[in-house]
C-alpha positions as CSV (number, residue, x, y, z in Angstrom):
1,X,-1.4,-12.1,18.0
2,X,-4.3,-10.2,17.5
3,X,-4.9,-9.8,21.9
4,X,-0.9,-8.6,21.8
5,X,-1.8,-6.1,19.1
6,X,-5.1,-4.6,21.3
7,X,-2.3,-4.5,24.3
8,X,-0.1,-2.4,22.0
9,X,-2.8,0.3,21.2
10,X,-4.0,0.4,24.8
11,X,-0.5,0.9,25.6
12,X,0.7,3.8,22.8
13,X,-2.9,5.1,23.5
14,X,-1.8,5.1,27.7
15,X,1.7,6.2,27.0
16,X,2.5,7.3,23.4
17,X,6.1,6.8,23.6
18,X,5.8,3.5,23.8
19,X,5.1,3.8,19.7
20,X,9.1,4.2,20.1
21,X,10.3,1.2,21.5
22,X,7.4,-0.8,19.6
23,X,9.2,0.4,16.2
24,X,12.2,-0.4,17.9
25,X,11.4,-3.9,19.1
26,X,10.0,-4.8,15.7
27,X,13.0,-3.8,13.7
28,X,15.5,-6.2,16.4
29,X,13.0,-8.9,16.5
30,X,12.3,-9.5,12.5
31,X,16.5,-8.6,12.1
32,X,17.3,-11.5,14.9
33,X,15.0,-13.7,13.2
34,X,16.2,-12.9,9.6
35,X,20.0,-13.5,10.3
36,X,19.5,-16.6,12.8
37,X,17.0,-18.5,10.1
38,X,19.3,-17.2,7.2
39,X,15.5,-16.1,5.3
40,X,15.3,-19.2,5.2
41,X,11.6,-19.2,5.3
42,X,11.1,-15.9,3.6
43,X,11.8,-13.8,6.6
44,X,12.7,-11.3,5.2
45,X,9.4,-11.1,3.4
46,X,7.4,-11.0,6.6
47,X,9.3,-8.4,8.3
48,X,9.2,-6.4,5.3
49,X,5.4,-6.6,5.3
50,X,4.8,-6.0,9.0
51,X,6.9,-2.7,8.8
52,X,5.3,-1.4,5.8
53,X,2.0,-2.1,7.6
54,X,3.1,-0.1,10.6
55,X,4.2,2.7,8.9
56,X,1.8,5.0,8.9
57,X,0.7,3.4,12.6
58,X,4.3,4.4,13.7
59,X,4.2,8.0,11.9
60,X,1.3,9.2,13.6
61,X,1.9,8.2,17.3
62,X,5.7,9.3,16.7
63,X,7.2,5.8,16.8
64,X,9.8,6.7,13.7
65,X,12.9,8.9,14.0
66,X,12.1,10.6,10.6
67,X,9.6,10.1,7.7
68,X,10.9,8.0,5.8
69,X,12.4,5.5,8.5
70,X,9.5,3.1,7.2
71,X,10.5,2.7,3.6
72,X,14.4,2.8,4.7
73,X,13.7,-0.6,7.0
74,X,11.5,-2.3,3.9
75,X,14.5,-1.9,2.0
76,X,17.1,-2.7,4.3
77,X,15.0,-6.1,5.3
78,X,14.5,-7.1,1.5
79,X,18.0,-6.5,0.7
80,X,19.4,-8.8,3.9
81,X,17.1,-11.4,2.6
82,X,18.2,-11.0,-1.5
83,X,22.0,-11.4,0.1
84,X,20.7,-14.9,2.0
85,X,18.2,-15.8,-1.0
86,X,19.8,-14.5,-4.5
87,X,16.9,-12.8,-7.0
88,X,15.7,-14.2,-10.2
89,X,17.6,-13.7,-13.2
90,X,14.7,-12.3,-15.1
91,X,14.1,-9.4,-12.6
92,X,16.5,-7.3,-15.3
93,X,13.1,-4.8,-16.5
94,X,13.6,-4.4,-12.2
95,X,17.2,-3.5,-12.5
96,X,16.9,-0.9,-15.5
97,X,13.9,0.6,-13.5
98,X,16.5,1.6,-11.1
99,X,19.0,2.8,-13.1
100,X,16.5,5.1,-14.8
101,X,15.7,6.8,-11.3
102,X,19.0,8.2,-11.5
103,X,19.6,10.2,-13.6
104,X,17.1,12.4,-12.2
105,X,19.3,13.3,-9.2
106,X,21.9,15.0,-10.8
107,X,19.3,17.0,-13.3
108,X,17.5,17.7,-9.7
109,X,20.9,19.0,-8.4
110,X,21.6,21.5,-11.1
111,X,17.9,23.2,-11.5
112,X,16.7,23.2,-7.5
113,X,17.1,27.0,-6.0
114,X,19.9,27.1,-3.2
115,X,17.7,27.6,-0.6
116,X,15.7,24.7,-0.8
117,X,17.5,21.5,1.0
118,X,18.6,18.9,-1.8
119,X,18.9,16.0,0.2
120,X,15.3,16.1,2.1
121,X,13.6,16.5,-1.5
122,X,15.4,13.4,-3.2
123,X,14.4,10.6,0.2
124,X,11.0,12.6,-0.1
125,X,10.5,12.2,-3.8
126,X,12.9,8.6,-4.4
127,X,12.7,6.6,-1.3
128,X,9.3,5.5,-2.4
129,X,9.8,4.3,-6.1
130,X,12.7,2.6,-5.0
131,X,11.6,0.9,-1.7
132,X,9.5,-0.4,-5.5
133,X,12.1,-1.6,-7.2
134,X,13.5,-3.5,-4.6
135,X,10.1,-5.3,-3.5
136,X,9.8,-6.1,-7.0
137,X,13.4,-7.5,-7.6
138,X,13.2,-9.4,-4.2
139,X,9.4,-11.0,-5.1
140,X,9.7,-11.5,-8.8
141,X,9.4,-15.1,-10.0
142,X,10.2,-15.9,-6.5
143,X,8.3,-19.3,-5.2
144,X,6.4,-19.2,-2.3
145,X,4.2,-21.3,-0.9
146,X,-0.2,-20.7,-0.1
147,X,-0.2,-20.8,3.5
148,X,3.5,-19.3,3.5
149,X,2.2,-15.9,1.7
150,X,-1.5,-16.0,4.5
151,X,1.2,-15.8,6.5
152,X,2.5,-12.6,5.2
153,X,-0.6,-10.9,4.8
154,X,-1.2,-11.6,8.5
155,X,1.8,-9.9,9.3
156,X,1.1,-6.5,7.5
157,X,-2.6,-6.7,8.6
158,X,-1.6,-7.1,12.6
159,X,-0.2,-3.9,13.1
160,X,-3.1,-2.0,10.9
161,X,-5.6,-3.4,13.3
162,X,-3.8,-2.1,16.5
163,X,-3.6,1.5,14.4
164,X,-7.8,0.8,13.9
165,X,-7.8,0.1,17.7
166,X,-5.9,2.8,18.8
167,X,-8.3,5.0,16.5
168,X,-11.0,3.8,18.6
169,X,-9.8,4.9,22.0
170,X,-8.6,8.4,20.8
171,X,-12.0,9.0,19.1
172,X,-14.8,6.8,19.9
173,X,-17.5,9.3,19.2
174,X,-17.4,12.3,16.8
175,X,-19.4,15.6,17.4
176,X,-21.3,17.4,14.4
177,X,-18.9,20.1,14.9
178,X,-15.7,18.4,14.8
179,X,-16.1,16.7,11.3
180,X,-14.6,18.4,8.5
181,X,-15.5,17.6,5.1
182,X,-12.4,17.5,3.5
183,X,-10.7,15.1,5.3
184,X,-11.9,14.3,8.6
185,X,-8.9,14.7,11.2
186,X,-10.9,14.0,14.4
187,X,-11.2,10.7,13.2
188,X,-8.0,9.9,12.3
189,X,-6.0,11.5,15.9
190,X,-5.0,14.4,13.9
191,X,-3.0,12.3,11.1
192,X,-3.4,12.8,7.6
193,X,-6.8,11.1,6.9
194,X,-5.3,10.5,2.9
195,X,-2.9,7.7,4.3
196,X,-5.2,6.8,7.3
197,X,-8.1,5.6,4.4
198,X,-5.3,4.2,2.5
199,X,-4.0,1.6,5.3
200,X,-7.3,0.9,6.5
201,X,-8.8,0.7,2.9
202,X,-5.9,-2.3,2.4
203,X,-6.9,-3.9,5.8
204,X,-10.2,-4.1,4.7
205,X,-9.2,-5.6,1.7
206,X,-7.2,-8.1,3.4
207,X,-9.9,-8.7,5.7
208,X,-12.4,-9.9,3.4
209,X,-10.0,-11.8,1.0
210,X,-9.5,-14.1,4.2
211,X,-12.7,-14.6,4.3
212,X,-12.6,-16.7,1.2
213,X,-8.7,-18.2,1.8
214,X,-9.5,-19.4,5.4
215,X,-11.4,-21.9,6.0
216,X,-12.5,-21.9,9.7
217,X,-15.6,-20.4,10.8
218,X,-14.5,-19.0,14.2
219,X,-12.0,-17.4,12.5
220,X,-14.1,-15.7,9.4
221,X,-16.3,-14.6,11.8
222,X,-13.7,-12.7,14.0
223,X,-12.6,-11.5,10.6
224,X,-16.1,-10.3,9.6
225,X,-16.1,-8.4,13.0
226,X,-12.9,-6.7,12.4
227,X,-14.1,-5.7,8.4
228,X,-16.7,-4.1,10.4
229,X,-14.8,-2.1,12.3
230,X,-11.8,-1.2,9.7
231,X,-14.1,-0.4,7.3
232,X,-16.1,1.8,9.7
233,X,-12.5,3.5,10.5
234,X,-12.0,3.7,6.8
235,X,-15.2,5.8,5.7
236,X,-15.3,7.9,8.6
237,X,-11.8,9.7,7.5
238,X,-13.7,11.6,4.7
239,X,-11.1,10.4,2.0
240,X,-12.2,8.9,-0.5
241,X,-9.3,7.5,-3.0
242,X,-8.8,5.0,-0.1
243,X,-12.1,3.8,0.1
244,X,-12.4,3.6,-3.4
245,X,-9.1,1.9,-4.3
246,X,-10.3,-1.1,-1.4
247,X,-13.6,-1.6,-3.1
248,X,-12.0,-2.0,-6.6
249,X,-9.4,-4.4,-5.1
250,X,-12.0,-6.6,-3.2
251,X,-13.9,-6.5,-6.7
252,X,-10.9,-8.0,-8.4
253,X,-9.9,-10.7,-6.0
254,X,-13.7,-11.8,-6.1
255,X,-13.5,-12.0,-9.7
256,X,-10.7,-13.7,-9.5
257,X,-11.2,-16.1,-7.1
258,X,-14.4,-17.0,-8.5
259,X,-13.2,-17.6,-11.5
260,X,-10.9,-20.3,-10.2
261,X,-13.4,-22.2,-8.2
262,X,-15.5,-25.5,-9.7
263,X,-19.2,-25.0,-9.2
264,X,-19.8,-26.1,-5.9
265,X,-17.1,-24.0,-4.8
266,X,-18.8,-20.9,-6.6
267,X,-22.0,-21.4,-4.6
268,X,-20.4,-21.1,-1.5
269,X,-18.4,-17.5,-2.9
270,X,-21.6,-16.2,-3.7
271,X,-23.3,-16.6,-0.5
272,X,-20.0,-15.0,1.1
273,X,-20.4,-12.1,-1.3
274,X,-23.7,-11.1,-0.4
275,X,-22.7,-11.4,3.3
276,X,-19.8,-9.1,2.5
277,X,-22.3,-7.3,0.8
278,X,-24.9,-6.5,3.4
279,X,-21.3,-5.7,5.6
280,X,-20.6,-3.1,3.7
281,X,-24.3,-2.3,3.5
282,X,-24.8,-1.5,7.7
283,X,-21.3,0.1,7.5
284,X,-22.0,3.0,5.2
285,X,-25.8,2.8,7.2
286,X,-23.6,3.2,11.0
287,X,-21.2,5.6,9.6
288,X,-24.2,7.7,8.1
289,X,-25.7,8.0,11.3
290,X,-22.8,8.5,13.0
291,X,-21.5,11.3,10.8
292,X,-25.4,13.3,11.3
293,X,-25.9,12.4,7.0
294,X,-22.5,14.2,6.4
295,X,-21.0,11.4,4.8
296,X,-23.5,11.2,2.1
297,X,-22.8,14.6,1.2
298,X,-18.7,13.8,0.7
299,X,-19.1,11.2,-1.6
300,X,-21.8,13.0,-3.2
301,X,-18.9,15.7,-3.5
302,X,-21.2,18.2,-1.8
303,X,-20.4,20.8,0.6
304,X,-22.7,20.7,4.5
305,X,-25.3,22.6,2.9
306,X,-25.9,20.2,-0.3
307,X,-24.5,22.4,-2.7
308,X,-22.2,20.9,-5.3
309,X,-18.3,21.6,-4.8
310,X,-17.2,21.6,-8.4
311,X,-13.8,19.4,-8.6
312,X,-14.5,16.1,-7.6
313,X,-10.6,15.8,-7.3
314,X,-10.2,18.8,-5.0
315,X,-7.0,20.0,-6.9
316,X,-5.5,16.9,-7.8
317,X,-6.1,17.6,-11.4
318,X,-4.6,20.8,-11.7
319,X,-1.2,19.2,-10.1
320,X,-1.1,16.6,-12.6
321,X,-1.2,19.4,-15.7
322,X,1.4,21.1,-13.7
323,X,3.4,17.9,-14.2
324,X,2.2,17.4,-17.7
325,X,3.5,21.1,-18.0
326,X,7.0,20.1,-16.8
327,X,7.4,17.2,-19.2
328,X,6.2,19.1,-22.1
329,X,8.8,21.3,-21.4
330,X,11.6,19.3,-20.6
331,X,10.7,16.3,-22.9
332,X,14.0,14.5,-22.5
333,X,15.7,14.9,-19.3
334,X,12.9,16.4,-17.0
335,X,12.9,19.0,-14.6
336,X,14.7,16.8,-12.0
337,X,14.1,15.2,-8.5
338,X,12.8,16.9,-6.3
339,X,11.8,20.1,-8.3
340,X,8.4,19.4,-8.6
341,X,7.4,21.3,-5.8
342,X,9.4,24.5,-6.7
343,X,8.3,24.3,-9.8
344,X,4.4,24.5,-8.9
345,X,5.0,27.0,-6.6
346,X,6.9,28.7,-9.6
347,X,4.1,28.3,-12.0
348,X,0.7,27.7,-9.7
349,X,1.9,29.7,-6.7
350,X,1.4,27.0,-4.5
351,X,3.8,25.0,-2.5
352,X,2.3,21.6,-2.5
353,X,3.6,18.1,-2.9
354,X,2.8,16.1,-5.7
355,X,-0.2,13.3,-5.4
356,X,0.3,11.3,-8.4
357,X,3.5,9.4,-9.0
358,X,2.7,9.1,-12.5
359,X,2.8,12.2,-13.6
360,X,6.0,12.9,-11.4
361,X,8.0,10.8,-12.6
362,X,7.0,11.9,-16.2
363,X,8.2,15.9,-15.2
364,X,11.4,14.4,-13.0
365,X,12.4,12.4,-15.2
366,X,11.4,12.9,-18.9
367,X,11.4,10.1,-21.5
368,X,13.1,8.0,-18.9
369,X,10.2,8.6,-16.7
370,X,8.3,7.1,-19.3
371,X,10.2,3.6,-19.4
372,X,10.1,3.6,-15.9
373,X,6.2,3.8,-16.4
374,X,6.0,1.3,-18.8
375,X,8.4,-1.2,-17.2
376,X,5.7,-1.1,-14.1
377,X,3.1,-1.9,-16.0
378,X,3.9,-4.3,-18.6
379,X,6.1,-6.3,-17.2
380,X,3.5,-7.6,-14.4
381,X,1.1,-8.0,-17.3
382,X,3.0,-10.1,-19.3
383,X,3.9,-12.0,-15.8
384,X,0.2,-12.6,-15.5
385,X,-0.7,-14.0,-18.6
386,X,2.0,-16.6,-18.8
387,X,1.1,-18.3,-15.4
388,X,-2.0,-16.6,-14.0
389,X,-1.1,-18.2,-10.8
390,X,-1.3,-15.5,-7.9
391,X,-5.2,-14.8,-7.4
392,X,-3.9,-11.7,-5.8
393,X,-2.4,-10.2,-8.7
394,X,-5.5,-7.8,-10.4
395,X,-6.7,-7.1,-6.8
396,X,-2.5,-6.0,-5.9
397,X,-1.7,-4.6,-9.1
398,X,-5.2,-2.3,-8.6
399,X,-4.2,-1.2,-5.1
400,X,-0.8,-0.3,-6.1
401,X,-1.8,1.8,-9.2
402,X,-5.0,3.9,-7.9
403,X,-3.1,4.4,-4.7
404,X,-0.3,5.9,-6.6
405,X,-3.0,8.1,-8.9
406,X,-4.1,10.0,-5.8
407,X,-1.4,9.3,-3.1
408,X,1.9,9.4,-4.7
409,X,4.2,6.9,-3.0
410,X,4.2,8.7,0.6
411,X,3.7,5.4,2.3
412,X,5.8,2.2,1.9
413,X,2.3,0.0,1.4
414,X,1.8,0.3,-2.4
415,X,5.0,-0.1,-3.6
416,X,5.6,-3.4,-1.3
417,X,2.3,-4.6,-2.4
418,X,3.4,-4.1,-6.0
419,X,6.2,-6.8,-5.2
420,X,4.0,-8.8,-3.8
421,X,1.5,-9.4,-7.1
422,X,4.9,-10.5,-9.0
423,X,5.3,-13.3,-5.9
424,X,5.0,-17.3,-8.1
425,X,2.6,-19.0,-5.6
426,X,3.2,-22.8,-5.7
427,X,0.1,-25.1,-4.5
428,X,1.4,-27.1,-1.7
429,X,-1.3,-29.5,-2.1
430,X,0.3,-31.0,-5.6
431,X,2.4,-34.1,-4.3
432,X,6.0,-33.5,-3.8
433,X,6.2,-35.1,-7.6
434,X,4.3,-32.9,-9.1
435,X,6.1,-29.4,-7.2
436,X,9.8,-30.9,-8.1
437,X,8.5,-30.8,-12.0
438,X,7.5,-27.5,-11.8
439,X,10.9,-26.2,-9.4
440,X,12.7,-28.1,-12.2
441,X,10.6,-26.0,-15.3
442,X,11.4,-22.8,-14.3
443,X,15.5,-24.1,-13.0
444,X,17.6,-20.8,-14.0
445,X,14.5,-18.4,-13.7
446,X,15.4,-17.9,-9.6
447,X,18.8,-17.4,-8.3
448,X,18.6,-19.3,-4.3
């Protein structure tokens, strides 16, 4: 699989429209597969997770037929395989989350000027908090087996490795001239470097979290290769929430994991950390000298010359009190979908999309927006500390909510990967006894 996903980036790289009939061949295959096997083996789930991975892969080599296709196909996949599989009947915090999104639509049909185009602003500004929902009402409480959810992972870190490939025969080398400080586009073929970090910070993630759930040593070190190189990719964007967010995620897995290993087991995570360590170590070291020192200065917040830019956040804060602005002002009901943009062009003169889905669905959506918060983050918690059973969960729950502090929800990933922290992962090495006791525990929690 990984050979066939080099072949795909030499191809798009040879002809780019081949990025069409690749998105196309995905969505027939994993619909074929989905209908003929009934989900019967979570399906749906793996289809789901190889488009979301593709997304941004597909978006900059024009594979999609519009911007949201992406999230539109996670949906449609997760629903096909709710119809085969049923949900739980706890996912009702899911349901009301949902329902809360809206009301915002009509408030956002009433205060949005004429001119601006009312359907375009609501997919913008809703197809990524609900392509949430549904992740979450399809994964919550739902069993899944060790191996099976690998398995899934694999799927949505195949096609981020032929977008790293790709990366690397459209620009192998970079010139001093070329790099901008900002966000590095020569690195990332012209795309936005924002989502570029943010895909290839979770396929570094995913890279090095296999490192401790596989256990076969041609196969870690092929994965050690690749962390390598994705992580290279990763820092030579320039954009730094993506980075960042991967590095607190791997740091919560670790914990994580290492908290659930006996002592022997513990040794052998600590020598695999300081590997990963000294990884990470000749990454920022190659990109350094790649990048003529320029790098250092970035996360350093510093301009080429050394001298200190001032907001670490370049703008992001000032868009969140814009937001902060709109709820203050219209407590209850909020400004509506979709007029967050208008409205910081009304009050900021600047035309700019949000970057925090927080704060946006605070202004949009007004004390509603607030449930809708709260729902998202407690109900996981509470999830956690009743079965603590996904060693995923802090290191998912982290991605999902820094990505969303300085991303928004532009790209299916972090709302899928939300679902996935709620997924109740069964050991398949307890004897068939022992799994039958526990299906027959939590009997009326899952709907299948």
């Amino acid at each position: 699989m990984l050979l066939v996903h080099i072949g795909i980036a030499f191809a798009i790289y040879t002809f780019q429209k081949v990025s069409v009939f690749y998105f196309l061949g995905a969505i027939g295959y994993f619909l074929f597969i989905i209908l003929q096997n009934k989900n019967r083996n979570n399906e749906a789930l793996l289809a789901a997770a190889y488009i979301a991975g593709a997304e941004v892969y597909w978006r900059m080599t024009d594979g999609l037929f519009f911007y949201e296709t992406g999230k539109y196909a996670v949906i449609l996949f997760l629903v096909i395989g709710m119809f085969f599989k049923g949900t739980s009947s706890k996912t009702v915090p899911f349901w009301i989350y949902l329902l809360i999104l809206m009301p915002g639509i009509i408030v956002g049909s009433m205060t949005i000027s004429y001119d601006v185009e009312f359907r375009k602003q609501v997919a913008f500004n809703l197809a990524g908090p609900v392509c949430l929902g549904i992740s979450a009402l399809y994964c919550y409480y739902k069993k899944i087996k060790k191996d099976d959810l690998e398995m899934v992972l694999m799927m949505m870190l195949l096609p981020l490795l032929s977008q790293m490939f790709y990366l690397f025969l459209y620009t192998p080398t970079l010139r001093q001239e070329i790099i901008h400080l900002s966000g590095n586009y020569a690195a990332t073929g012209g795309y936005g470097p924002n989502q570029i970090a943010t895909v290839f910070g979770l396929g570094a993630f995913l890279l090095v979290a296999r490192l401790f759930t596989i256990k076969n040593k041609m196969i870690n070190l092929i994965d050690l290769g690749l962390l390598g190189l994705m992580g290279y990719r990763a820092v030579v964007t320039f954009s730094r929430g993506g980075v960042f967010t991967a590095l607190v995620s791997i740091v919560a897995f670790i914990v994580v994991m290492y908290y659930k290993q006996n002592r022997r087991e513990k040794a052998s995570v600590q020598i695999k950390v300081i590997i990963i360590g000294i990884a990470f170590l000749l990454i920022w070291i190659s990109t350094s000298a790649v990048t003529f020192g320029l790098i250092g200065n970035r996360y350093a917040n510093e301009n080429a010359l050394g001298e200190s830019k001032g907001d670490i956040s370049t703008g992001r804060v000032e868009l969140v009190k814009t937001e902060l602005e709109g709820f203050y002002h219209n407590p209850v009901i909020g400004i509506g979908v979709g007029k967050g943009k208008e409205y910081r062009e009304e009050n900021m003169g600047v035309e700019i999309a949000t970057h925090n889905e927080v704060s946006r669905l605070l202004s949009e959506h007004g004390m509603l927006g607030v449930i809708a918060v709260l729902i998202l983050i407690f109900v996981p918690i509470i999830f956690w500390t009743k079965f603590k059973n996904n060693y995923y969960f802090l290191a998912f729950l982290a991605f999902w909510f820094l990505t969303i502090n300085h991303s928004a929800m532009r790209i299916a990933l972090p709302a899928f990967v939300y679902g996935l922290a709620l997924l109740y992962i069964v050991d398949d090495k307890k004897s068939p006894g022992k799994i039958k006791s526990l299906e027959a525990k939590t009997a009326g929690t899952a709907i299948e």
